[in-house]
C-alpha positions as CSV (number, residue, x, y, z in Angstrom):
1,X,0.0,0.0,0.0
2,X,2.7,2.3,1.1
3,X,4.7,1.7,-2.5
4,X,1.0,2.6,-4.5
5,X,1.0,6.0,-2.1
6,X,4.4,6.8,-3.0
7,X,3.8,9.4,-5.8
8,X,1.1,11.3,-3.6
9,X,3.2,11.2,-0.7
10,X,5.9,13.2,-2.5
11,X,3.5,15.6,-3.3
12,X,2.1,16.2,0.0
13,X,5.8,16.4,1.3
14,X,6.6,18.6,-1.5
15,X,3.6,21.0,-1.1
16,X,4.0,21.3,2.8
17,X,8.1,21.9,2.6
18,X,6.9,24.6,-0.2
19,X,5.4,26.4,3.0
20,X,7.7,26.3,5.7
21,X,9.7,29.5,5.0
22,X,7.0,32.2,5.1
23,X,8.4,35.5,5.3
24,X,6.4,37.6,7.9
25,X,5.9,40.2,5.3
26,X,3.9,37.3,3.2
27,X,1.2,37.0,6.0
28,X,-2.1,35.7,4.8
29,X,-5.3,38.0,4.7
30,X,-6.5,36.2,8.0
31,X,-3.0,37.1,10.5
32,X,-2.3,33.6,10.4
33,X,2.0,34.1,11.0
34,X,2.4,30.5,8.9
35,X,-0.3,30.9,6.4
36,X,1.7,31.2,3.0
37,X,0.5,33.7,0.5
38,X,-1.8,32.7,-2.1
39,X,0.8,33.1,-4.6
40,X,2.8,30.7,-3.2
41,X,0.1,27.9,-2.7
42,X,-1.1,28.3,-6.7
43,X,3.0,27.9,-7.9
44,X,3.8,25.0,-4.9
45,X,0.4,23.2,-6.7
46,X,1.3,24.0,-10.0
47,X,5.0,22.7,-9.5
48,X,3.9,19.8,-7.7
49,X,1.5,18.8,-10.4
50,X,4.2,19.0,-13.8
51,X,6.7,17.6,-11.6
52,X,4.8,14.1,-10.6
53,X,1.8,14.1,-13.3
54,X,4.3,11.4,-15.5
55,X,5.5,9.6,-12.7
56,X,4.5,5.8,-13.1
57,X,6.0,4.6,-10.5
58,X,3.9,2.1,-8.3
59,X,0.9,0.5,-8.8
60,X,-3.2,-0.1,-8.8
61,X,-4.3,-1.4,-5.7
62,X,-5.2,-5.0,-7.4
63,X,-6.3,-6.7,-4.1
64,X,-9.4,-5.0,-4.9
65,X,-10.4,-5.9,-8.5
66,X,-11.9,-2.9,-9.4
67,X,-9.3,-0.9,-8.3
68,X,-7.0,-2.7,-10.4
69,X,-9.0,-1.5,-13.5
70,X,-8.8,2.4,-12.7
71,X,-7.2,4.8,-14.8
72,X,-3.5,5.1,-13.5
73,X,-2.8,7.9,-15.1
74,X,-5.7,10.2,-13.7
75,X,-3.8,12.9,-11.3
76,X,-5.1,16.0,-9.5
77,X,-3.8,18.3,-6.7
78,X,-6.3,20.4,-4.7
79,X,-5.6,22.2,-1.9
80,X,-8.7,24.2,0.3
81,X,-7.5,27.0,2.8
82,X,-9.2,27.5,6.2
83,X,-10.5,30.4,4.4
84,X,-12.0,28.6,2.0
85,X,-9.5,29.2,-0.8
86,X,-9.3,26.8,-3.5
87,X,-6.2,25.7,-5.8
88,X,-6.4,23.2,-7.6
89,X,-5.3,21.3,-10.6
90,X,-5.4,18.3,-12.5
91,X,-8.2,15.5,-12.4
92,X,-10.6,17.4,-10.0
93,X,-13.9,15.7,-11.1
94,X,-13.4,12.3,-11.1
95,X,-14.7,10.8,-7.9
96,X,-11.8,8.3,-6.2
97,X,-12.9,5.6,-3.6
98,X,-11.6,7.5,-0.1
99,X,-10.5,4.1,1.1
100,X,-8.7,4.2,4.1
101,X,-8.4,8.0,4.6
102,X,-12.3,6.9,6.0
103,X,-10.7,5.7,9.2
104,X,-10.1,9.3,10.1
105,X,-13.5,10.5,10.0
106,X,-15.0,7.7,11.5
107,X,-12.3,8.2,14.3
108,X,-13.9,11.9,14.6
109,X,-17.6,10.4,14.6
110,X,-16.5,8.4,17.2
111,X,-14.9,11.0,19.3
112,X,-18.1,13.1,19.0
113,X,-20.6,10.4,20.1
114,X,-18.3,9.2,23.1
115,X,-15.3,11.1,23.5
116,X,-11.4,10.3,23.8
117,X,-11.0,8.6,26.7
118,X,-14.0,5.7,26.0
119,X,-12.7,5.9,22.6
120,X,-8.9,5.1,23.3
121,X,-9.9,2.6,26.0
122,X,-11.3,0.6,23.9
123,X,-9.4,0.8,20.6
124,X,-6.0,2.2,21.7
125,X,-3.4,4.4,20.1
126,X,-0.1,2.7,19.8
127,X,1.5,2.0,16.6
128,X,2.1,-1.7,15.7
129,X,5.2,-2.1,13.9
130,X,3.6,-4.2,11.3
131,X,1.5,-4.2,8.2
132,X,-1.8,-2.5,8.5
133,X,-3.7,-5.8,8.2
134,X,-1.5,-7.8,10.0
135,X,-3.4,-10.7,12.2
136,X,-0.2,-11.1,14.2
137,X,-0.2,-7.7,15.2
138,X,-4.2,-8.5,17.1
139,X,-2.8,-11.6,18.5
140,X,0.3,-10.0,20.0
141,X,-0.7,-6.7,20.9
142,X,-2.1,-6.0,24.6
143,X,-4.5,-3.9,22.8
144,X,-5.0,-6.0,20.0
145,X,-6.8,-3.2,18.5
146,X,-3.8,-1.4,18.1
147,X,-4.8,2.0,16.8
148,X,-7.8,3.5,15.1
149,X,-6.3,3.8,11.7
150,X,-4.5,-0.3,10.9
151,X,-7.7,-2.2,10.0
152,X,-8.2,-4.2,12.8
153,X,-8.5,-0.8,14.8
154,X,-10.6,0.8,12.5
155,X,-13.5,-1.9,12.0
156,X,-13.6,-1.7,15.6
157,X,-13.7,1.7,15.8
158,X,-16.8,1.4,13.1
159,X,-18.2,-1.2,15.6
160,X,-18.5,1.8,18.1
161,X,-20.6,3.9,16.0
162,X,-24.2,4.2,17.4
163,X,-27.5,3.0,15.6
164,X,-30.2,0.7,16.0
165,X,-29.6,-1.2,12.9
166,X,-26.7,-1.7,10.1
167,X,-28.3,0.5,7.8
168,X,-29.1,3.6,10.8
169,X,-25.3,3.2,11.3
170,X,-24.1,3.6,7.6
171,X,-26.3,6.3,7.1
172,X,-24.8,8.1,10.1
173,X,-21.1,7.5,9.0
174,X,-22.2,8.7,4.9
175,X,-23.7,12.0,6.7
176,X,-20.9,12.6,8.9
177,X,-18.4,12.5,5.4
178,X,-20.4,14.5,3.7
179,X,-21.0,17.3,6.6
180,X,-17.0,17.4,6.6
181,X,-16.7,17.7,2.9
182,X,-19.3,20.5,2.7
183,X,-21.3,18.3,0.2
184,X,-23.7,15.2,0.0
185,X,-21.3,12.3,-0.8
186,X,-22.0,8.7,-2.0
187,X,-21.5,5.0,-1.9
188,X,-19.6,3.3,-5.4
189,X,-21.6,0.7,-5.5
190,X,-19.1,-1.4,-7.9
191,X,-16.1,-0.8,-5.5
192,X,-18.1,-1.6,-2.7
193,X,-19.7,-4.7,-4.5
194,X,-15.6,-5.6,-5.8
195,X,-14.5,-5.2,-2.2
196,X,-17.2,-6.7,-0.2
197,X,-16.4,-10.1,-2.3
198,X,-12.4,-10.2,-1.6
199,X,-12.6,-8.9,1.9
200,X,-11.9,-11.9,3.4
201,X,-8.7,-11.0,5.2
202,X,-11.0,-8.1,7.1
203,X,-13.6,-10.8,8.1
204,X,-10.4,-12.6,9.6
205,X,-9.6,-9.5,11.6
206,X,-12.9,-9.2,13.1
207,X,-13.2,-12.3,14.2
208,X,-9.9,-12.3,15.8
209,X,-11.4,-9.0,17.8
210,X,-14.6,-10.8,18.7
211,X,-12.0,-13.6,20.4
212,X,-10.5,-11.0,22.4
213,X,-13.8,-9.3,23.0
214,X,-12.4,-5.8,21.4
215,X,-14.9,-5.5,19.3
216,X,-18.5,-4.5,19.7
217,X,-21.3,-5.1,17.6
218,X,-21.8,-8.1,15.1
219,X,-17.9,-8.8,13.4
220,X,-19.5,-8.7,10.1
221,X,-21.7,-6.6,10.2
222,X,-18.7,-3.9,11.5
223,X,-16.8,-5.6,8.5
224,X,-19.7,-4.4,6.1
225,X,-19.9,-1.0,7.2
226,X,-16.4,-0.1,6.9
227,X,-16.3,-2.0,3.6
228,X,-19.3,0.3,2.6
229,X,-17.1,3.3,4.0
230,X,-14.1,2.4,2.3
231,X,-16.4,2.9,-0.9
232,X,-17.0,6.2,-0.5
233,X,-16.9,8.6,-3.4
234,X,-14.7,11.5,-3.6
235,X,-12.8,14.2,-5.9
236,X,-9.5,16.3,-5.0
237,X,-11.2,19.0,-4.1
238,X,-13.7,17.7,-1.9
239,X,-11.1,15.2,-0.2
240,X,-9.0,18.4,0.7
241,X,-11.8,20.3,2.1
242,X,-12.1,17.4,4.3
243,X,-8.8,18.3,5.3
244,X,-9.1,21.6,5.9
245,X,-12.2,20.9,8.4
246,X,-9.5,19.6,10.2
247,X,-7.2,22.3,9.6
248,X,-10.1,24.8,10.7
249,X,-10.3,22.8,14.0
250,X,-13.2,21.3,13.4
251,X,-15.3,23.7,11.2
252,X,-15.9,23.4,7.4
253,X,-14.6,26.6,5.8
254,X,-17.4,26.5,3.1
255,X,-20.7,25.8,5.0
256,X,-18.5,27.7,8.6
257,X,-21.1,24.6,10.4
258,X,-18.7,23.3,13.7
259,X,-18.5,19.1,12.0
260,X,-16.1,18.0,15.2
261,X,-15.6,19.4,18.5
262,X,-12.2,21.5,18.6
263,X,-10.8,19.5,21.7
264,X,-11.2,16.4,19.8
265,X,-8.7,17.5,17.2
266,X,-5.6,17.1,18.6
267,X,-6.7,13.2,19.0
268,X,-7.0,12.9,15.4
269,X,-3.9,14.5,14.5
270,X,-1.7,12.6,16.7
271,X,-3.0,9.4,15.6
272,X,-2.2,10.1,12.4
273,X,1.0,11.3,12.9
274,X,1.6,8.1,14.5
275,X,0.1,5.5,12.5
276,X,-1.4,7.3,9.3
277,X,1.1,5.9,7.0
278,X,1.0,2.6,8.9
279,X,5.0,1.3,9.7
280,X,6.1,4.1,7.6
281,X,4.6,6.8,9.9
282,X,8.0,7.2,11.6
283,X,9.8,7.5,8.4
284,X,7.1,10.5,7.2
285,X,7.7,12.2,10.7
């Protein structure tokens, strides 16, 4: 997974090193003493994009059929200010599967429905040392959940997620995405469908969890659900402005409605810091 993220990666790293040297006299409109001027956001995204749009490095995802079939060669670079400023460039339109970015924002519904410390205490926040989907890591692990963003912590953390039924709970997680991207997003039904029939290895996970009794509510039904949020359509632009609710502590910058509770940010950072780019986290930081 890391390898297929490689060519992203770079971009992210190059488009945040392009902002580190601000000169104080290049302050942004809102005070903000690291904001970089809008001048050098549009060149850092323009750059970023001719320098990596011909890279062909890595590959499709192929454990996911569909996936597999994609376009390869479809690239875009978006980035949305907490000001709601929007640069972008590229393939904006085309809607990707979010895949495992999900686990964030199901992280932040569960922190809004029951808060850090029932949230850590049951799926913990240490970093495993081993692939994201690694049964060895549930077996070995005190934890066994590990952290909210390697799979077996993230179907659990789905498994926290209030509702009376499968489909209440889905609904809830779809609304919550789409409140943070500041627009209604939607299920792709053929990537769900593709991954739903090879997601195996998940089902694996979950029952492992159920062993251990760190999971809770039905293994494959939890399993479904994140499957389902794994599916979830969305573009550049609207992936980025689900960044910059985070960046905004908590508050879209285009509909200025409050999607997660300021104190719970610093949670979500700090797990992905730690384990957002699974055992490569430490390398990135």
């Amino acid at each position: 997974m890391l390898k297929e993220l490689n060519s992203k990666v770079r971009v992210a790293a190059f488009i945040a090193a392009a902002f580190l040297s601000i000169p104080v006299g290049a302050l942004a409109q809102g005070g903000s003493p690291v904001a970089p001027s809008e001048e050098k956001v549009k060149a850092a995204v323009t750059r970023a994009y001719d320098l990596y749009k011909s890279d062909t490095s890595g590959k499709n995802a192929d454990y996911i059929p569909f996936l597999a079939q994609v376009d390869s060669s479809m690239f875009g670079v978006a980035v949305v200010g907490t000001n709601n400023k929007v640069f972008t460039t590229g393939e904006i339109k085309y809607a990707f599967s979010i895949q495992s970015i999900s686990k964030v924002f199901t992280l932040a519904l569960a922190l809004e429905e029951l808060g850090p410390d029932r949230v850590f205490q049951r799926i913990g926040s240490e970093p495993t040392g081993r692939a994201f989907n690694s049964p060895i890591a549930v077996v070995d692990m005190p934890s066994h959940t590990a952290n909210p963003l390697v799979n077996a912590g993230a179907i659990a953390t789905t498994s926290l997620i209030s509702g009376k039924n499968e489909d209440e709970k889905w609904n809830k997680i779809l609304a919550f995405y789409s409140k943070a991207a500041g627009e209604k997003l939607s299920l792709i039904d053929e990537v769900y469908k593709s991954e739903a029939a090879t997601n195996d290895g998940n089902k694996a996970l979950a029952y492992l969890l159920k062993k251990f009794e760190r999971i809770y509510a039905d293994p494959f039904e939890s399993v479904d659900i994140y499957t389902k949020q794994c599916s979830v359509g969305v573009n550049v632009e609207q992936l980025a402005r689900m960044g910059a609710t985070l960046a905004n502590n908590g508050v879209n910058p285009v509909t200025g409605e409050r999607v997660i509770k300021a104190e719970n940010i610093p949670y979500i950072l700090s797990a992905m810091m730690m384990a957002g780019l699974y055992d490569g986290s430490g390398g990135w930081a």
